[in-house]
N, C-alpha and C positions, 0 to 999 in steps of 0.2 A: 570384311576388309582385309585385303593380303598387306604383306611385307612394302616397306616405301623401294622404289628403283633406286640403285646407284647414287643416281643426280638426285631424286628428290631426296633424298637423304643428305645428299649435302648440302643443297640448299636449306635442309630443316635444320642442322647444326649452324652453319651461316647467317639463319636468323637468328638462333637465340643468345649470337655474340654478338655484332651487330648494330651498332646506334645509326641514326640520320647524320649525316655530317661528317662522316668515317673519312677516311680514304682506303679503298679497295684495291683488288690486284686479279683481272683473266688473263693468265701469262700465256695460254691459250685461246685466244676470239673463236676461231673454229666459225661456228656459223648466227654463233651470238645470243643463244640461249642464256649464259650465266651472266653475260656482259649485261642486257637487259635485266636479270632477275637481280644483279648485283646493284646496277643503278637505282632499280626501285628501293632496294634496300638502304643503302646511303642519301634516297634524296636527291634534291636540287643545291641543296648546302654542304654534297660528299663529293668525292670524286674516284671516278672510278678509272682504271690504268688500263686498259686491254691490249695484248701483242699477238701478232701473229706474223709468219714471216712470210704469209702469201696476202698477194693484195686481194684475191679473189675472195677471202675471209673478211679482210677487215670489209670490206664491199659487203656483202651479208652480212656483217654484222650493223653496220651504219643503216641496210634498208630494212633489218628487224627493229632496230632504235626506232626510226621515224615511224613506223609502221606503230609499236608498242609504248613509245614514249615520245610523242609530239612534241618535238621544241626541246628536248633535253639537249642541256649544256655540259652535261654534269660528268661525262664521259671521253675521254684523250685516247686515239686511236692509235699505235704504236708500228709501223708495217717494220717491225725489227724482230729475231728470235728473242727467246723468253732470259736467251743467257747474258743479255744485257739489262738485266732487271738495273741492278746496280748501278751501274753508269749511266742509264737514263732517267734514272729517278736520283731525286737530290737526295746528300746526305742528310738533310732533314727530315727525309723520310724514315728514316730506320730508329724503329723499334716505332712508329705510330702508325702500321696498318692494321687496320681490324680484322683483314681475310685476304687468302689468296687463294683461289683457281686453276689447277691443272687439269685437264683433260691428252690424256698422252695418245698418242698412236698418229690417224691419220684426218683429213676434213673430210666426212662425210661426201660420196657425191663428188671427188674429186681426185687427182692424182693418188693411188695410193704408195707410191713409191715414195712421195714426199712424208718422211714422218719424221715425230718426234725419236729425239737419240739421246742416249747417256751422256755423248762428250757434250750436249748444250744441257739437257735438261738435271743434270745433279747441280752445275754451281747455278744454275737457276732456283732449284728446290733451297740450296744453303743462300742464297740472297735473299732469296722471301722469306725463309726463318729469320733472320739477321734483320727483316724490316718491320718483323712483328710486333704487336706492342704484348706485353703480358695480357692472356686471356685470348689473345686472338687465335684465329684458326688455319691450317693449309689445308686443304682437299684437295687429294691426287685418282682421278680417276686411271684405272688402268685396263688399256686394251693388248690384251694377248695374241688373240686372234689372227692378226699376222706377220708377217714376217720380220723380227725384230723387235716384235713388242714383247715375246719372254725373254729375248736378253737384256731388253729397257727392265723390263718386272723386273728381274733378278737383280743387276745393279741397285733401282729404288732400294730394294728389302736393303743390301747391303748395306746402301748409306745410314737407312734408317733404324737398323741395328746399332749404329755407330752414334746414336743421338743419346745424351745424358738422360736416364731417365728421372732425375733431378729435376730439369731443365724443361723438360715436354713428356707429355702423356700421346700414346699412338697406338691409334684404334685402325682396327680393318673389318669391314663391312662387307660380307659375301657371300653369294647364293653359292652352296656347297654341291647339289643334284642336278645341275645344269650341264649341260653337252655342249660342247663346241668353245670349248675356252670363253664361257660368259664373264664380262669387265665386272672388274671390283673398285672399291673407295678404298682409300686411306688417309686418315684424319689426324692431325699433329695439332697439339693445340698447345702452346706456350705457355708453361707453368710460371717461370720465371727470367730474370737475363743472366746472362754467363757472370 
């Protein structure tokens, strides 16, 4: 048995914070992999947030729902960038989500011009910290690979240097002998509040 992928890796930290009844957070839908796996996680009694700023995402992600989870209620489809986490979710939300979801770069299979960027996705990353509850977890996938995804890398690292290590523990997950700039994980997990 080799090494877990990226994603499965954060789905395997993701379960073991995690209860049914959560409230979740895919600040990236993409094509709806984690929004599914998220749902399942949380339940019929959790809820799960998904954004994505193309409708063609939340589209695949709504036809993997029905396809994976027949009849789920349990998931709010957001067609807005991720840098309004804040403002769309209520302040009662902050400090009670269990997990949030980033996948950065581009949707598969689609425009690749259209990507994720530092000027939305940093105070997206500091909203979802700010909505976590203690113990909860962020996963930030990162894709390199094109164009402006290692100045997105480089800013994350920065921000994420600048995080209290009081405050959060932050791990990174990566295949080191891999060719062609292969995506890595990075895990923030909420030790306590400010």
């Amino acid at each position: 048995m080799g090494f877990l992928s990226i994603l499965s890796f954060a789905h395997k930290l993701i379960e073991e914070r995690v209860t049914p009844g959560e409230t979740v957070i895919d600040a990236t839908a993409g094509n709806g992999v984690d929004t599914v796996f998220l749902a399942k996680c949380v339940g019929p009694q959790g809820t799960v947030h998904a954004f994505d700023i193309q409708e063609q995402a939340l589209l695949l992600t709504e036809q993997r729902l029905a396809k994976e989870i027949p009849g789920c209620t349990s998931v709010q489809l957001h067609l807005n960038s991720h840098a309004l986490l804040k403002e769309i979710l209520t302040e009662a939300a902050r400090g009670t989500v269990g997990a949030v979801m980033f996948n950065l770069g581009y949707l598969p299979g689609a425009d690749q011009h259209t990507i994720t960027k530092p000027e939305s996705t940093l105070p997206a990353l500091q909203a979802a910290l700010d909505m976590l509850r203690v113990g909860g977890i962020l996963t930030i996938a990162l894709y390199t690979g094109h164009e402006g995804g290692g100045h997105e890398a480089e800013a994350v690292h920065e921000w994420l240097g600048q995080l209290s290590q009081k405050q959060y523990q932050v791990l990174e997950y990566r295949f080191l002998n891999r060719s062609n700039n292969p995506p890595y994980l990075i895990a923030v997990e909420k030790r306590q509040t400010s």
